[in-house]
C-alpha positions in Angstrom: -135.7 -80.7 42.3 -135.9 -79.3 38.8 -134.7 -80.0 35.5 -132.1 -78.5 33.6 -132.6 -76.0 31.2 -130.3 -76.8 28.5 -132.5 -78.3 25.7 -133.0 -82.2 25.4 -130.9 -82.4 29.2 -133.3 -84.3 31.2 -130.6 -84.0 34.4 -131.6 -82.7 37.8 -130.5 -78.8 39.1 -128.2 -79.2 42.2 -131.0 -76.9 43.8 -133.8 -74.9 44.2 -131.8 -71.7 42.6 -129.7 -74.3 40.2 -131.0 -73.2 36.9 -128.4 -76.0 34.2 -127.4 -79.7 36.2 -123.8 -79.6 37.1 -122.5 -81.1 33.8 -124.0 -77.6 32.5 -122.9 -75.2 35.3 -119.6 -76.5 34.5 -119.7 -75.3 31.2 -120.8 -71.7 31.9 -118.1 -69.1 32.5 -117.6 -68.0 36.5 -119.1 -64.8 35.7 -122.3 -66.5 33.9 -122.8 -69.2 36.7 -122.4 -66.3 39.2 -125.1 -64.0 37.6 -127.9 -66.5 37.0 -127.5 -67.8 40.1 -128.3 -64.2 41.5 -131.1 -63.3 39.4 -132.5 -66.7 40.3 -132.3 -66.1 44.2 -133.6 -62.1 43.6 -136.3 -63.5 41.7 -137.3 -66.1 44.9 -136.6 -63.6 47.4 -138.5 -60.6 46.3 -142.2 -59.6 47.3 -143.6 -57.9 45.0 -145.6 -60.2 42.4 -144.8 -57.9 39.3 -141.1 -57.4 40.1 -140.9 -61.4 41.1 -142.7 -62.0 37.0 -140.5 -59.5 35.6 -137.5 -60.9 37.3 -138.6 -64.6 36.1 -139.4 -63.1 32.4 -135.0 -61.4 32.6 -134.1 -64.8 33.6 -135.5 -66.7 31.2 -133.9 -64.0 28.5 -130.4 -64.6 30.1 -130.8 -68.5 30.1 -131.4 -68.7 26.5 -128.4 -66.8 25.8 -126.2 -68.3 28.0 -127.4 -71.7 26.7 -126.5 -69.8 23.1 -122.8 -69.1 24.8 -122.7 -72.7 25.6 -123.4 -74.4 22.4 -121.0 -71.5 20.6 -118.3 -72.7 22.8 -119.2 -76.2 22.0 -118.6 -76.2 18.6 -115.8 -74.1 18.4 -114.1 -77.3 20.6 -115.6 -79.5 18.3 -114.4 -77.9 15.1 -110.7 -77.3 16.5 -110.5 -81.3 17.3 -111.4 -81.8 13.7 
């Protein structure tokens, strides 16, 4: 298994294609859970060396914004219980 890759989450990935432990899926929108998960399982699947790295180096770019989405949402919650 692998870790998470929301920063200072030390949690498992539900999978090899998981890329956030549930806690974190669960906090991405359907349509963000959705993607990564596809880019992830291209990225596996595909032959080519160059297209699998390029596809690794997009993934990485959509995590860190989706992790940016996350911690947005976050604090939006916190501020409004305030």
């Amino acid at each position: 298994m692998t870790i998470c890759r929301f920063p200072a989450c030390e949690s498992e990935t539900g999978g090899r294609d998981a890329v956030f432990c549930a806690d974190h899926h669960f906090e991405c929108t359907r349509v963000e859970a959705g993607f990564l998960l596809r880019i992830s399982i291209t990225a596996r699947r595909t032959e080519s060396p160059a297209e699998r790295e390029h596809l690794r180096g997009q993934l990485n770019g959509y995590v860190a914004q989706v992790v940016r989405n996350i911690q947005s949402r976050q604090d939006k919650g916190a501020s409004s219980v305030a």
